[in-house]
CHARMM-style PDB file with segment names, atoms N, HN, CA, C and O in Angstrom:
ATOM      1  N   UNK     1      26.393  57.616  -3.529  1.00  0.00      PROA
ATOM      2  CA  UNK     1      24.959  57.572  -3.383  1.00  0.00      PROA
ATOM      3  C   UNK     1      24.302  58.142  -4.630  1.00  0.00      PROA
ATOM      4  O   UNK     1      24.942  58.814  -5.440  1.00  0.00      PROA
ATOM      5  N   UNK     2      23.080  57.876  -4.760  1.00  0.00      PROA
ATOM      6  HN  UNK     2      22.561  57.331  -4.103  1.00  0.00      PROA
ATOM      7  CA  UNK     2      22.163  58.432  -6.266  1.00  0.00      PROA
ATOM      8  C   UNK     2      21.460  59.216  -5.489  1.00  0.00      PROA
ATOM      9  O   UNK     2      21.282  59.050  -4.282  1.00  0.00      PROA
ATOM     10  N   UNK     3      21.014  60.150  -6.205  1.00  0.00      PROA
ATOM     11  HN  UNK     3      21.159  60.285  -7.185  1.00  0.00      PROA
ATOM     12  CA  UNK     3      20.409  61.576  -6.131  1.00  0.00      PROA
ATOM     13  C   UNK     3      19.211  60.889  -5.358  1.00  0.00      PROA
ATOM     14  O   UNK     3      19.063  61.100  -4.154  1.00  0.00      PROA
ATOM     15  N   UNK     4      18.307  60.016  -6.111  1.00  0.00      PROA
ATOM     16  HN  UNK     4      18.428  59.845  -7.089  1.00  0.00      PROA
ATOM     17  CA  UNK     4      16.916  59.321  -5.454  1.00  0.00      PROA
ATOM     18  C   UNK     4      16.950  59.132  -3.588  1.00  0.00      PROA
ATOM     19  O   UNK     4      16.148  59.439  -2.705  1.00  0.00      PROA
ATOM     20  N   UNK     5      18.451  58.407  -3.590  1.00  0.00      PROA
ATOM     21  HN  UNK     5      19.103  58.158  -4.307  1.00  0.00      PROA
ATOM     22  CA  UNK     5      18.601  58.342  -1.999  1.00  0.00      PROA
ATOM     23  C   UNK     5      18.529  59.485  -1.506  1.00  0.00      PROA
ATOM     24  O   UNK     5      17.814  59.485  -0.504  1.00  0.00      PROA
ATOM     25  N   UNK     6      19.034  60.658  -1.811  1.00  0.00      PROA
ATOM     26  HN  UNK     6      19.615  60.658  -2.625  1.00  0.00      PROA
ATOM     27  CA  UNK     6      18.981  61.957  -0.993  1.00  0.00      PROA
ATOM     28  C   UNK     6      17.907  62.581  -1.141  1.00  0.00      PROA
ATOM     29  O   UNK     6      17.708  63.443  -0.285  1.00  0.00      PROA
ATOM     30  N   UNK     7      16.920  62.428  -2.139  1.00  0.00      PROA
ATOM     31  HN  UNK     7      17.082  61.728  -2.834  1.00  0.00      PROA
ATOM     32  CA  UNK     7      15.584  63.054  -2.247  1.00  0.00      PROA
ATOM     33  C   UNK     7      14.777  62.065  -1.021  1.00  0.00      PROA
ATOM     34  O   UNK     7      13.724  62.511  -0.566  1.00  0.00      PROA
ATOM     35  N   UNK     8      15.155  61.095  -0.650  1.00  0.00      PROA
ATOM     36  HN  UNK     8      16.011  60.733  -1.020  1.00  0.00      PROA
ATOM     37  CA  UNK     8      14.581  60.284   0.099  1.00  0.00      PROA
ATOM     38  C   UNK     8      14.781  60.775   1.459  1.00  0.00      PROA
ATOM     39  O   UNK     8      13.983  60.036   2.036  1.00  0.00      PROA
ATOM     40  N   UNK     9      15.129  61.276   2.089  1.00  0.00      PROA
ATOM     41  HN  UNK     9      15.777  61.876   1.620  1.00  0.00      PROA
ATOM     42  CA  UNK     9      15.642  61.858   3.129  1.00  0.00      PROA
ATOM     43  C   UNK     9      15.135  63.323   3.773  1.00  0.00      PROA
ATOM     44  O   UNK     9      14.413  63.922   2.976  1.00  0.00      PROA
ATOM     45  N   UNK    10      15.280  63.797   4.619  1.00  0.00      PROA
ATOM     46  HN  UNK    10      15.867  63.310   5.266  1.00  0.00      PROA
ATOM     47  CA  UNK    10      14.297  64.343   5.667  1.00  0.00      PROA
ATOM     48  C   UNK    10      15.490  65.852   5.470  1.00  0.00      PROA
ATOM     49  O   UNK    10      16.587  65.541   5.006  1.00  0.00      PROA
ATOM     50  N   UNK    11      15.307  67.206   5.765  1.00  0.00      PROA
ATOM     51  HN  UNK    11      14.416  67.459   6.142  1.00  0.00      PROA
ATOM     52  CA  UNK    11      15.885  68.066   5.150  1.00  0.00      PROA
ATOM     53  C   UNK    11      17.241  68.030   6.614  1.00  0.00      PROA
ATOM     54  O   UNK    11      18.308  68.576   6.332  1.00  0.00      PROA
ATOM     55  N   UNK    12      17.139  67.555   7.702  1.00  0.00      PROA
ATOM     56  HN  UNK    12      16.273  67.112   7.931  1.00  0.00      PROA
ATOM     57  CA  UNK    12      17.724  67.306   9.173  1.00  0.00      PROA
ATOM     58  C   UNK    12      18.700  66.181   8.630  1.00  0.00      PROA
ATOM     59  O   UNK    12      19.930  66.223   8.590  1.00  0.00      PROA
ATOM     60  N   UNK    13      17.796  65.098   8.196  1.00  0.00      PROA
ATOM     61  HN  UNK    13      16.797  65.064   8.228  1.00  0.00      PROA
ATOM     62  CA  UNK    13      18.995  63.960   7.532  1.00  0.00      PROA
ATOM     63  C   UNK    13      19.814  64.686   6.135  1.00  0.00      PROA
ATOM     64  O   UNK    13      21.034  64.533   6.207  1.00  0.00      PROA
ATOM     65  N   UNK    14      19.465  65.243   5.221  1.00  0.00      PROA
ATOM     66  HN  UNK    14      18.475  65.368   5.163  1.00  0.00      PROA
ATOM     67  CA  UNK    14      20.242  66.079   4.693  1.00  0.00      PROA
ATOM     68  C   UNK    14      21.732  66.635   5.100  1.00  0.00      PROA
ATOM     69  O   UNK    14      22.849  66.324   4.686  1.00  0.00      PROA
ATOM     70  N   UNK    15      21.178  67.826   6.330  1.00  0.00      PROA
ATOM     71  HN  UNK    15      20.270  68.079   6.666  1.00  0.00      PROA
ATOM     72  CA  UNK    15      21.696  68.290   6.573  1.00  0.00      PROA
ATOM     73  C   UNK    15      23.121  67.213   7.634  1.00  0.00      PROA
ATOM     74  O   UNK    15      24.287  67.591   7.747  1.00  0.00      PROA
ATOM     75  N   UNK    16      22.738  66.332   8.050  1.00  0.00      PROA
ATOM     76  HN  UNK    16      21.791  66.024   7.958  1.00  0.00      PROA
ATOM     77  CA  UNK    16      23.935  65.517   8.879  1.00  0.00      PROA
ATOM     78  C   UNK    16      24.576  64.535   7.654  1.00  0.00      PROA
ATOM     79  O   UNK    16      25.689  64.008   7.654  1.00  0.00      PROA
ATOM     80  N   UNK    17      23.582  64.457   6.666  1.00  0.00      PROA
ATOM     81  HN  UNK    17      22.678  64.885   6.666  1.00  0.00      PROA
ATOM     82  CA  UNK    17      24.844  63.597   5.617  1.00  0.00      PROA
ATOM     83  C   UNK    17      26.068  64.343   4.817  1.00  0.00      PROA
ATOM     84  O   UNK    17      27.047  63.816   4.288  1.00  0.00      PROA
ATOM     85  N   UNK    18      25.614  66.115   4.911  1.00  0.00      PROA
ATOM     86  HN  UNK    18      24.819  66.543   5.341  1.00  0.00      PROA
ATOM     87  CA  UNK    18      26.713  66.861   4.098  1.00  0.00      PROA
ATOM     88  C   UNK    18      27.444  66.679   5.101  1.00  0.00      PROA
ATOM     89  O   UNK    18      28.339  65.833   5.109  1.00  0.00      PROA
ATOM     90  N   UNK    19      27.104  67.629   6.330  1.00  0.00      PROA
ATOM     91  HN  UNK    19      26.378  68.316   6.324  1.00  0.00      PROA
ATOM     92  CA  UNK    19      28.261  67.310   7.218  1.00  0.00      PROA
ATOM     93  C   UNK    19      29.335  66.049   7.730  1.00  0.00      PROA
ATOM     94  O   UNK    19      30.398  66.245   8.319  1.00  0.00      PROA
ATOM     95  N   UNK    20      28.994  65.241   7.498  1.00  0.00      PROA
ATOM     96  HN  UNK    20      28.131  65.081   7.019  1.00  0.00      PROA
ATOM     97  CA  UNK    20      29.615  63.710   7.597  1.00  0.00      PROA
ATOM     98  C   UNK    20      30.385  63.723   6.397  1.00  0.00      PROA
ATOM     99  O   UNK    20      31.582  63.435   6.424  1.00  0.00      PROA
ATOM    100  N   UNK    21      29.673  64.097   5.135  1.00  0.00      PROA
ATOM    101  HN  UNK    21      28.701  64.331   5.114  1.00  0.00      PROA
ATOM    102  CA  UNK    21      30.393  63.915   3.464  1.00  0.00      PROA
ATOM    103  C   UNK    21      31.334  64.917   3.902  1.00  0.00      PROA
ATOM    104  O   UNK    21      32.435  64.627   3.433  1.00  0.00      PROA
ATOM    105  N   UNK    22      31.384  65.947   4.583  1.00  0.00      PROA
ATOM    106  HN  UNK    22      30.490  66.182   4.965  1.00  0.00      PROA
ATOM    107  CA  UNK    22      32.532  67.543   4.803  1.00  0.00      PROA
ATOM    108  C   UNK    22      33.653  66.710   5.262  1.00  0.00      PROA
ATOM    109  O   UNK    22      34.751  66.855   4.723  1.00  0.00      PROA
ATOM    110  N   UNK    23      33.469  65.762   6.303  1.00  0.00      PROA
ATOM    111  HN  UNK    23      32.578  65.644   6.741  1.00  0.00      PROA
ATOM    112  CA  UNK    23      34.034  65.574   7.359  1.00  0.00      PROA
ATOM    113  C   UNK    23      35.104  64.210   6.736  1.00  0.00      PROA
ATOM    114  O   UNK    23      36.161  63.754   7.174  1.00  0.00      PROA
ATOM    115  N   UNK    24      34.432  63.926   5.779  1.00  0.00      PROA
ATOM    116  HN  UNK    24      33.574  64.297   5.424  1.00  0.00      PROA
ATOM    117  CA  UNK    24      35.194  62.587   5.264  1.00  0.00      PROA
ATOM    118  C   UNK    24      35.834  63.141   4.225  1.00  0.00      PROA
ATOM    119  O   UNK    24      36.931  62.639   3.981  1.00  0.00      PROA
ATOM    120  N   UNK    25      35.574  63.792   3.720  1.00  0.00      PROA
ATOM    121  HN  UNK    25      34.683  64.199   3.918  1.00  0.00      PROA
ATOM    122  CA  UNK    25      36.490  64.646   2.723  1.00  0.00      PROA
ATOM    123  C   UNK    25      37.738  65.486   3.232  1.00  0.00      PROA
ATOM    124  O   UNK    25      38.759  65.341   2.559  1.00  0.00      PROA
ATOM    125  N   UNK    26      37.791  66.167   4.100  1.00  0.00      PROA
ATOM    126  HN  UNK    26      36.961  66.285   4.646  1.00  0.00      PROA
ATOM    127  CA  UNK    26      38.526  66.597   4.829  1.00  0.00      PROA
ATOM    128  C   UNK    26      39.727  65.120   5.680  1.00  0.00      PROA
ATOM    129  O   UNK    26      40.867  64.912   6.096  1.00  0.00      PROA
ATOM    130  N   UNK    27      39.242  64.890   5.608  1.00  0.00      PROA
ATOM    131  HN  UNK    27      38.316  65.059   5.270  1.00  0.00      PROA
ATOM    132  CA  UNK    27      39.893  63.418   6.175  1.00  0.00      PROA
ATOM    133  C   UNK    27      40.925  62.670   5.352  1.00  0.00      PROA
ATOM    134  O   UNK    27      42.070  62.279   5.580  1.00  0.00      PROA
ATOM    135  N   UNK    28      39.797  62.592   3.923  1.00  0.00      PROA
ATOM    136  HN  UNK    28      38.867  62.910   3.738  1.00  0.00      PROA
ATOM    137  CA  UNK    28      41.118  62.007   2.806  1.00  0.00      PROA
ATOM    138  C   UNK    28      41.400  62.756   2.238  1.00  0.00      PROA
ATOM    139  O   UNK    28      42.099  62.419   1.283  1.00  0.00      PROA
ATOM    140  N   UNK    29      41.061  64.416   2.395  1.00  0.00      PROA
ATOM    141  HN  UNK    29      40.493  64.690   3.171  1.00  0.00      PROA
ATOM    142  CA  UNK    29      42.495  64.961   1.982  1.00  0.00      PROA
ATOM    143  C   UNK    29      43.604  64.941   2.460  1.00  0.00      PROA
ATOM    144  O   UNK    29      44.619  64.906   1.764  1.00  0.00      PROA
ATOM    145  N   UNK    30      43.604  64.960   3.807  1.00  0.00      PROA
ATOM    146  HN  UNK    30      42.780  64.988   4.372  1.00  0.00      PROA
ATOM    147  CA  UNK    30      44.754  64.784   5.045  1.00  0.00      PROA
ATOM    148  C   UNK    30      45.562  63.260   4.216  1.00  0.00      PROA
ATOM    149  O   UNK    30      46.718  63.204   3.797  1.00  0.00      PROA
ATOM    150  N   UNK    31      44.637  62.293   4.186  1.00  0.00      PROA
ATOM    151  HN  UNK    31      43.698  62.338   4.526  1.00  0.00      PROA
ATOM    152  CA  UNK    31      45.503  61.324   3.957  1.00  0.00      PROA
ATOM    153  C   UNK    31      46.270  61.297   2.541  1.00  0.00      PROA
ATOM    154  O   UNK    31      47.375  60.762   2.452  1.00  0.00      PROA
ATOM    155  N   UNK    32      45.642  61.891   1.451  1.00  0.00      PROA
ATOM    156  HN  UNK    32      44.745  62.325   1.523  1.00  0.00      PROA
ATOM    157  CA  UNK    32      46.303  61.993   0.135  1.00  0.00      PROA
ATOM    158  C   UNK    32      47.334  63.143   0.437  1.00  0.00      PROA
ATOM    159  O   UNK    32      48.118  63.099  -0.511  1.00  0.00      PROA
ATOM    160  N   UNK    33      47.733  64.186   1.318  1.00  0.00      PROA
ATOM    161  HN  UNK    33      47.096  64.222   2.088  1.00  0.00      PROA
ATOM    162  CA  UNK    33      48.675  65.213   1.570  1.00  0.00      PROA
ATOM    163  C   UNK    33      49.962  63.863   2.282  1.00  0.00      PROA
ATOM    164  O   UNK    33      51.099  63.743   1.827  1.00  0.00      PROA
ATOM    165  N   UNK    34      49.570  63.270   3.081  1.00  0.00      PROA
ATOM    166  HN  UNK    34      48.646  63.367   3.451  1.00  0.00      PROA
ATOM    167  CA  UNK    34      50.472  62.431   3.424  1.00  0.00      PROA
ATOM    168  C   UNK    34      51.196  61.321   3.092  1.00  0.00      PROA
ATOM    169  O   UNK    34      52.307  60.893   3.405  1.00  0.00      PROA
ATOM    170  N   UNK    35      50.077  60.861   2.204  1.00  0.00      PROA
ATOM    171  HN  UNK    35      49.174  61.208   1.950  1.00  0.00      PROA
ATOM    172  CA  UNK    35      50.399  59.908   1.061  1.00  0.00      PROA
ATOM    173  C   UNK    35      50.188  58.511   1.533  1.00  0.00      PROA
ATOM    174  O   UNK    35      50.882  57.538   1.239  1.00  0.00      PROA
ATOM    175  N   UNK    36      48.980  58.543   2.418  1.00  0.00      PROA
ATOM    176  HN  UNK    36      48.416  59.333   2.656  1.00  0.00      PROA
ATOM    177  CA  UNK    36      48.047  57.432   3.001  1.00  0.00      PROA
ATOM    178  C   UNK    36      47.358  56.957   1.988  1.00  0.00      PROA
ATOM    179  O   UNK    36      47.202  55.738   2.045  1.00  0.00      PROA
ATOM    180  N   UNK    37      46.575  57.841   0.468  1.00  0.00      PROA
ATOM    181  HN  UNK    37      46.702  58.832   0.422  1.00  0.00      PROA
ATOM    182  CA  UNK    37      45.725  57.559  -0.008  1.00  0.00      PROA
ATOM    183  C   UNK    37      46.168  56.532  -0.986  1.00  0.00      PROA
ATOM    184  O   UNK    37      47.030  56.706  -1.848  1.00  0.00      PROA
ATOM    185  N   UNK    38      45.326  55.174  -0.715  1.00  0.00      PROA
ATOM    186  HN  UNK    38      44.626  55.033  -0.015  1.00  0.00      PROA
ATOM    187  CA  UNK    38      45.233  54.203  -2.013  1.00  0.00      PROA
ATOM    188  C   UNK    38      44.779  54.692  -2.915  1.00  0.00      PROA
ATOM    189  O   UNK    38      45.460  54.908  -3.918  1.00  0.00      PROA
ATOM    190  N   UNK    39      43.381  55.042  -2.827  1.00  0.00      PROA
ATOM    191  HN  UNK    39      42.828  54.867  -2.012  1.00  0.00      PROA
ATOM    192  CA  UNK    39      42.486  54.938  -3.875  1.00  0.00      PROA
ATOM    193  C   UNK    39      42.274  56.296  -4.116  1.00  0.00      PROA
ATOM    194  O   UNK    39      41.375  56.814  -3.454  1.00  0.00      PROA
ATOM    195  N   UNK    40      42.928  57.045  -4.960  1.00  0.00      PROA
ATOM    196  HN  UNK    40      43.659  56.623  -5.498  1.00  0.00      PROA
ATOM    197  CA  UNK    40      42.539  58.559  -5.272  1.00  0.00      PROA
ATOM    198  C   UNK    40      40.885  59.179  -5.668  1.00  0.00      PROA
ATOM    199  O   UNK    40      40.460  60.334  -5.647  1.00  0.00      PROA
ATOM    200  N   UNK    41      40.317  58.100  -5.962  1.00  0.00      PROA
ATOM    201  HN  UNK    41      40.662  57.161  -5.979  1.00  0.00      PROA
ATOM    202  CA  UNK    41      39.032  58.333  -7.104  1.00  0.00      PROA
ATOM    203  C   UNK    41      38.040  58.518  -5.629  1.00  0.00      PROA
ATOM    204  O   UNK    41      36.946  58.937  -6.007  1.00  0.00      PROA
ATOM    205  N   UNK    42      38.048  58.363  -4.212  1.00  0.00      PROA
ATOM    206  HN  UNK    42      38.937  58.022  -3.904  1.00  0.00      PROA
ATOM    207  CA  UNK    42      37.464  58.156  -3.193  1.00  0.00      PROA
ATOM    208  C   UNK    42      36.932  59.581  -2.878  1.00  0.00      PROA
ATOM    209  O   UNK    42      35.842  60.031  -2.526  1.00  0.00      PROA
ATOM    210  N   UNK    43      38.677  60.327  -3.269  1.00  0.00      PROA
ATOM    211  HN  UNK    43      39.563  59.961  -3.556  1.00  0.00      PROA
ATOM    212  CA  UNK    43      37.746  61.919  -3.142  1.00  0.00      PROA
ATOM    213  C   UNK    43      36.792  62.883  -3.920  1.00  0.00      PROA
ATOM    214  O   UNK    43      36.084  63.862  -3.681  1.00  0.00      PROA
ATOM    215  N   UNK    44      37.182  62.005  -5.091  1.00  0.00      PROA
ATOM    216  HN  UNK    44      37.756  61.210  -5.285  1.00  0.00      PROA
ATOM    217  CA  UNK    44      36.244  62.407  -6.455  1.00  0.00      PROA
ATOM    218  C   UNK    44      34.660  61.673  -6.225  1.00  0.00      PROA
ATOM    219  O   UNK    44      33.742  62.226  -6.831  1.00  0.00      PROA
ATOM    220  N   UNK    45      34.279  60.320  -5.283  1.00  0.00      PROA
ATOM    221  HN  UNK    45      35.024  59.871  -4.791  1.00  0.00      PROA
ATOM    222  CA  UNK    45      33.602  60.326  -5.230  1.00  0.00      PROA
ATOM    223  C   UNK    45      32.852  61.096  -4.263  1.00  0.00      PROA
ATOM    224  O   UNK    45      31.710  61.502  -4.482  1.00  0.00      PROA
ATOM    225  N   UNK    46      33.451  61.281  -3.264  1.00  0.00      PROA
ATOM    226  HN  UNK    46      34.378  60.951  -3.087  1.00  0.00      PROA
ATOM    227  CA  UNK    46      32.926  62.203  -1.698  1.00  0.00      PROA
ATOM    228  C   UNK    46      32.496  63.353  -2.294  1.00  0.00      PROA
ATOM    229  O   UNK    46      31.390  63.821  -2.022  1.00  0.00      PROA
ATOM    230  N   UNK    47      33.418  63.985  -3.260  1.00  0.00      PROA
ATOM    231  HN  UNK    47      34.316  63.605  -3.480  1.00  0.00      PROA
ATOM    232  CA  UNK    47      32.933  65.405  -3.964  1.00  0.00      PROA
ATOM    233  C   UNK    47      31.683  65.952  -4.566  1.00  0.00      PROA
ATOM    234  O   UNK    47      31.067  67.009  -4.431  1.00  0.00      PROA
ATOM    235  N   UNK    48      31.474  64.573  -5.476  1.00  0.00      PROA
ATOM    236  HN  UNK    48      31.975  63.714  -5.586  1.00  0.00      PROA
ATOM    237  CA  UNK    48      30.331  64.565  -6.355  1.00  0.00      PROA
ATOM    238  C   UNK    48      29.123  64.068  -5.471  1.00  0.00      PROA
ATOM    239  O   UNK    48      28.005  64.566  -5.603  1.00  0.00      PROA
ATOM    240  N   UNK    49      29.385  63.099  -4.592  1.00  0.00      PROA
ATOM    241  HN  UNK    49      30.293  62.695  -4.484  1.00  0.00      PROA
ATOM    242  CA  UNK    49      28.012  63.092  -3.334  1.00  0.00      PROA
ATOM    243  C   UNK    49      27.571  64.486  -2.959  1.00  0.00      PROA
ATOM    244  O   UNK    49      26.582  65.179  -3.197  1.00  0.00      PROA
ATOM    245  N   UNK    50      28.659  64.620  -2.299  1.00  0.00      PROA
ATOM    246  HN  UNK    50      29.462  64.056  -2.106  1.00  0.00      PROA
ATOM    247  CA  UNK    50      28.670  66.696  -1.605  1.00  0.00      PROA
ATOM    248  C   UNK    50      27.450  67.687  -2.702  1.00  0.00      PROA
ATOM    249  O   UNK    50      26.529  68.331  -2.200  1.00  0.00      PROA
ATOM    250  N   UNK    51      27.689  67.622  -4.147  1.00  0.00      PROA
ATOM    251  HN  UNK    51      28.437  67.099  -4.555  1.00  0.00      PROA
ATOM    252  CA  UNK    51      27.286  67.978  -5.118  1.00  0.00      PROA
ATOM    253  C   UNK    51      26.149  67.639  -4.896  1.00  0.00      PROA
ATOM    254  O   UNK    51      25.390  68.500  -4.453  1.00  0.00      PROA
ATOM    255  N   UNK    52      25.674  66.365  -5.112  1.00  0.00      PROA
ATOM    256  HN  UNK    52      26.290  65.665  -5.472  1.00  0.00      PROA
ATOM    257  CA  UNK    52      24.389  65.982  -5.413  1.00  0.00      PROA
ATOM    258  C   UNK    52      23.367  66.237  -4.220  1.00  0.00      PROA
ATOM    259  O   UNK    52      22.170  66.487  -4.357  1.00  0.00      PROA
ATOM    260  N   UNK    53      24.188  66.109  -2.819  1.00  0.00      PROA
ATOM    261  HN  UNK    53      25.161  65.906  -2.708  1.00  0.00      PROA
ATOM    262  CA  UNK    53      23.199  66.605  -1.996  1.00  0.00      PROA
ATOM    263  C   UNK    53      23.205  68.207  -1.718  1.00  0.00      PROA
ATOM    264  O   UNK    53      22.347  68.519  -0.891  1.00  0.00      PROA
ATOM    265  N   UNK    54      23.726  68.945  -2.056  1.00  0.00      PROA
ATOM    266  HN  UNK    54      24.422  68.691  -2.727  1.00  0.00      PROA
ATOM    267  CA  UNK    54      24.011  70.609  -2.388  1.00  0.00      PROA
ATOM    268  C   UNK    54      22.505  70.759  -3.640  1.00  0.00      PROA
ATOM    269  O   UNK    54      21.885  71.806  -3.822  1.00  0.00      PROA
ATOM    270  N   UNK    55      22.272  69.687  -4.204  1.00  0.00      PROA
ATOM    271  HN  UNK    55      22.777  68.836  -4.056  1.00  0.00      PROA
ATOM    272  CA  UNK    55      21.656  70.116  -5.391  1.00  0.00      PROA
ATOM    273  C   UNK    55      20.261  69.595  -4.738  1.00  0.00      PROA
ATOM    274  O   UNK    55      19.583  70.615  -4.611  1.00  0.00      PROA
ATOM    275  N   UNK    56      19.847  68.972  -4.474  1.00  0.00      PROA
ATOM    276  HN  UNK    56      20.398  68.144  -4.577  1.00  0.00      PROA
ATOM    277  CA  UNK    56      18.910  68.554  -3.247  1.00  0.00      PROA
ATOM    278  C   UNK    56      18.421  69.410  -3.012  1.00  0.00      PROA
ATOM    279  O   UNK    56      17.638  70.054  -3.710  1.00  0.00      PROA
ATOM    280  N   UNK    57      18.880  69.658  -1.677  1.00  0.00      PROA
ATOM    281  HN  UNK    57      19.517  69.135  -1.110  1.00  0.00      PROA
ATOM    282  CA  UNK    57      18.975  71.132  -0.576  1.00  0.00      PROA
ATOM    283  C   UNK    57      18.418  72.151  -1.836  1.00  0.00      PROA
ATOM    284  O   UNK    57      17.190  72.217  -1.794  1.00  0.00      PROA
ATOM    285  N   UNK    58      19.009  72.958  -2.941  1.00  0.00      PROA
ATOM    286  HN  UNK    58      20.007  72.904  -2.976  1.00  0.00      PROA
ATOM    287  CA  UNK    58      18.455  74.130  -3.657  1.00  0.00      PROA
ATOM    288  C   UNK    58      17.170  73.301  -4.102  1.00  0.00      PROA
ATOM    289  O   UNK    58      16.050  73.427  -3.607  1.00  0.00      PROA
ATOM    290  N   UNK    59      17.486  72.536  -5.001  1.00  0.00      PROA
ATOM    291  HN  UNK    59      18.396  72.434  -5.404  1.00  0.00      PROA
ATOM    292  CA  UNK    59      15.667  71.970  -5.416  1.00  0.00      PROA
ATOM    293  C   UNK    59      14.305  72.050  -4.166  1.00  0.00      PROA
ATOM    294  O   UNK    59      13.092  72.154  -4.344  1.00  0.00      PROA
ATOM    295  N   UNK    60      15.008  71.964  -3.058  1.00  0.00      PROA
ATOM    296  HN  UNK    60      15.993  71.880  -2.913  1.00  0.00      PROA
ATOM    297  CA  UNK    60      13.763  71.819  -2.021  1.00  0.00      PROA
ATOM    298  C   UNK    60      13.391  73.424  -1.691  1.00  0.00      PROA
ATOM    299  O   UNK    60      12.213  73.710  -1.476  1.00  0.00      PROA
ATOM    300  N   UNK    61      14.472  74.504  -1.657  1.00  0.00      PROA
ATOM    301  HN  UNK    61      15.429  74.271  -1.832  1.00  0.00      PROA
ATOM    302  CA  UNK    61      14.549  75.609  -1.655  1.00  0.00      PROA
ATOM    303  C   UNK    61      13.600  76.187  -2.481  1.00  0.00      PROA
ATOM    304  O   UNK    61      12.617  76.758  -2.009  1.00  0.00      PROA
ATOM    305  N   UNK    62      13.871  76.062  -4.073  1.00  0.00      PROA
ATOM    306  HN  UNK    62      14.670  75.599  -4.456  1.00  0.00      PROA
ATOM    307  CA  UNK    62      13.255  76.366  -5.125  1.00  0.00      PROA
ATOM    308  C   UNK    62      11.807  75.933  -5.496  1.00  0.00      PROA
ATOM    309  O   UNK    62      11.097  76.486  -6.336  1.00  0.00      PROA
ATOM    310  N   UNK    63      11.420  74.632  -4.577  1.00  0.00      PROA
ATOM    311  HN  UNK    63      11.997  74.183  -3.895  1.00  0.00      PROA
ATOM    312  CA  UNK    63      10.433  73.913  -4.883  1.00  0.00      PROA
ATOM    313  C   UNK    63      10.326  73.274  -5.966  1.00  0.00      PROA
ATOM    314  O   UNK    63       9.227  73.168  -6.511  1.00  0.00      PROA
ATOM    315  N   UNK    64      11.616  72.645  -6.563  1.00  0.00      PROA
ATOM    316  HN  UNK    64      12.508  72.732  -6.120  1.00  0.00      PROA
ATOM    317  CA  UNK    64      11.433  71.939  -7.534  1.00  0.00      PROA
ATOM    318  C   UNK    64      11.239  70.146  -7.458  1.00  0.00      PROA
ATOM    319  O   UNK    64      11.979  69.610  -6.634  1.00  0.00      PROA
ATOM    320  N   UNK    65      10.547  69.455  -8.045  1.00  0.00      PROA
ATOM    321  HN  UNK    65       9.946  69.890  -8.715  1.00  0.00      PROA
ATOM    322  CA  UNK    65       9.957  68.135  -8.150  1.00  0.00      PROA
ATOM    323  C   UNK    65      10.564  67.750  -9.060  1.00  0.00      PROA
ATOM    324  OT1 UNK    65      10.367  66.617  -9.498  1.00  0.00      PROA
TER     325      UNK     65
END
């Protein structure tokens, strides 16, 4: 996702997309420990989502625009 989509979003929707991003991350780590994972780069992307909406969340904190 791009940063714009998560600025787009309600601080409640925020908060259920990290948790979902937690939850899917946790998931393909399980599967890369087992050696389910095709696509390695999947958790690198889940990570950097996690990030961008972490960075969200403080900007709205901070009041930054």
């Amino acid at each position: 996702m791009k940063v714009a989509e998560f600025r787009e979003m309600s601080n409640e929707e925020l908060n259920e997309k990290i948790y979902l991003l937690k939850e899917e991350l946790f998931n393909l780590r399980r599967k890369k420990a087992v050696g389910q994972l095709e696509h390695g780069e999947e958790v690198h992307r889940v990570r950097k989502d996690i990030a961008r909406a972490y960075m969200v969340q403080r900007e709205r904190e901070l009041g930054i625009k």
